[in-house]
C-alpha positions in Angstrom: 113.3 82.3 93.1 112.7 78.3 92.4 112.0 77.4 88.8 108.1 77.0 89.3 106.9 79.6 92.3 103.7 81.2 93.3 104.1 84.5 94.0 100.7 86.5 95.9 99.8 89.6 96.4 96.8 90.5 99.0 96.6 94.0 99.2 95.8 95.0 95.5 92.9 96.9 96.5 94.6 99.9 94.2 94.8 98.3 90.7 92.7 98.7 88.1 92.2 95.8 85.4 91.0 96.3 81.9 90.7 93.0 80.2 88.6 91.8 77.4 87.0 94.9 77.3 85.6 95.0 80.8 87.1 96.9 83.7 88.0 95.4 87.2 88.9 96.5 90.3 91.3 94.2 92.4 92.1 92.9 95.0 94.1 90.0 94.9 96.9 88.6 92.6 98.7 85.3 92.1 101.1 84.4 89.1 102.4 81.2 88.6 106.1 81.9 88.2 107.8 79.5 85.7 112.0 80.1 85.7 113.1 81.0 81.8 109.0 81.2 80.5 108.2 84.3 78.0 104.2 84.3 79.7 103.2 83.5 83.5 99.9 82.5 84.3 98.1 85.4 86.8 95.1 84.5 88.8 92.8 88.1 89.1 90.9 87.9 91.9 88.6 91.2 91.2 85.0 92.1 90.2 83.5 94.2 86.9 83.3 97.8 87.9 79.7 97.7 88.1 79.2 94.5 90.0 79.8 93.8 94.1 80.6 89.9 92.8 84.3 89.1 92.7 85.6 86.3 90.7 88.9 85.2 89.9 90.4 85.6 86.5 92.8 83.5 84.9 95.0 85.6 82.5 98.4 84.9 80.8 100.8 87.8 81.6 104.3 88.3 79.5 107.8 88.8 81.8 107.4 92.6 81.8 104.0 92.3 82.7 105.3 90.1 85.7 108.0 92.6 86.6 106.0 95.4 86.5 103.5 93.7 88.9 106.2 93.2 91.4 107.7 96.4 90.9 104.8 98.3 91.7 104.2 95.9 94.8 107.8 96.8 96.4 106.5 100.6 96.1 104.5 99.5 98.9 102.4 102.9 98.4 98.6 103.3 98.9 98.3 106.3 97.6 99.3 105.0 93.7 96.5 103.2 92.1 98.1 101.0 89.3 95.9 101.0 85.7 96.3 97.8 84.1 95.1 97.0 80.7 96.0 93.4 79.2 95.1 92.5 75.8 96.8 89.4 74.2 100.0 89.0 74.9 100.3 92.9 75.3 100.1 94.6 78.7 100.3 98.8 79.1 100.1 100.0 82.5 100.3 103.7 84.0 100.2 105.0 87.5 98.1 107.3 89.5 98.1 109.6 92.7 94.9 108.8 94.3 94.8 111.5 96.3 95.9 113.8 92.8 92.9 111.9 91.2 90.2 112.9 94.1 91.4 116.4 93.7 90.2 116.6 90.4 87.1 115.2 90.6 84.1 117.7 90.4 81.3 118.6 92.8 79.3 116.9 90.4 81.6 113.3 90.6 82.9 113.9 87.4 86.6 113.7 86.7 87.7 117.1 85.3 90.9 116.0 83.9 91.9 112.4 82.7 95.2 110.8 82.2 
């Protein structure tokens, strides 16, 4: 990869963004990729989860927050729903079976069981 690359993903529509203590749901990611840089600048294009408007987020994401991303992009599988919570220069991340999820949702809509 050169030593200052965009890399995009279009089809994020299963990650989950918690960021300045507001969730998103995406659906669109770009980082600016700088060769030998400790933080990469990622470009969230998402909306709040209770709001149709999306708007793009500019966030500074470490290396293993970068790797992780493109990690969980080469899965190529629709059925996991990455959770993504950035705060600082800190990122955690976990992931889901959406079709494990929907299973334990009750006949009311409430989850029965949370990760």
């Amino acid at each position: 990869m050169g030593e200052n690359s965009q890399v995009k993903s279009e089809n994020a529509r299963n990650v989950i963004l918690s960021y300045q203590d507001t969730v998103y749901y995406v659906n669109k990611v770009n980082v600016q990729f700088r060769e030998g840089a400790d933080m990469h600048k990622a470009v969230f294009h998402a909306r709040k989860a209770e709001d149709a408007n999306f708007q793009d987020l500019e966030v500074k994401i470490s290396q293993a927050g970068y790797n992780m991303l493109i990690e969980y992009a080469k899965l190529d599988n629709f059925d996991l729903i990455l959770v993504l919570r950035i705060d600082g220069n800190e990122s955690k991340w976990c992931l889901m079976s959406e079709e494990w999820l929907k299973k334990r949702v009750g006949e009311n809509g409430k989850v029965c069981y949370i990760v």
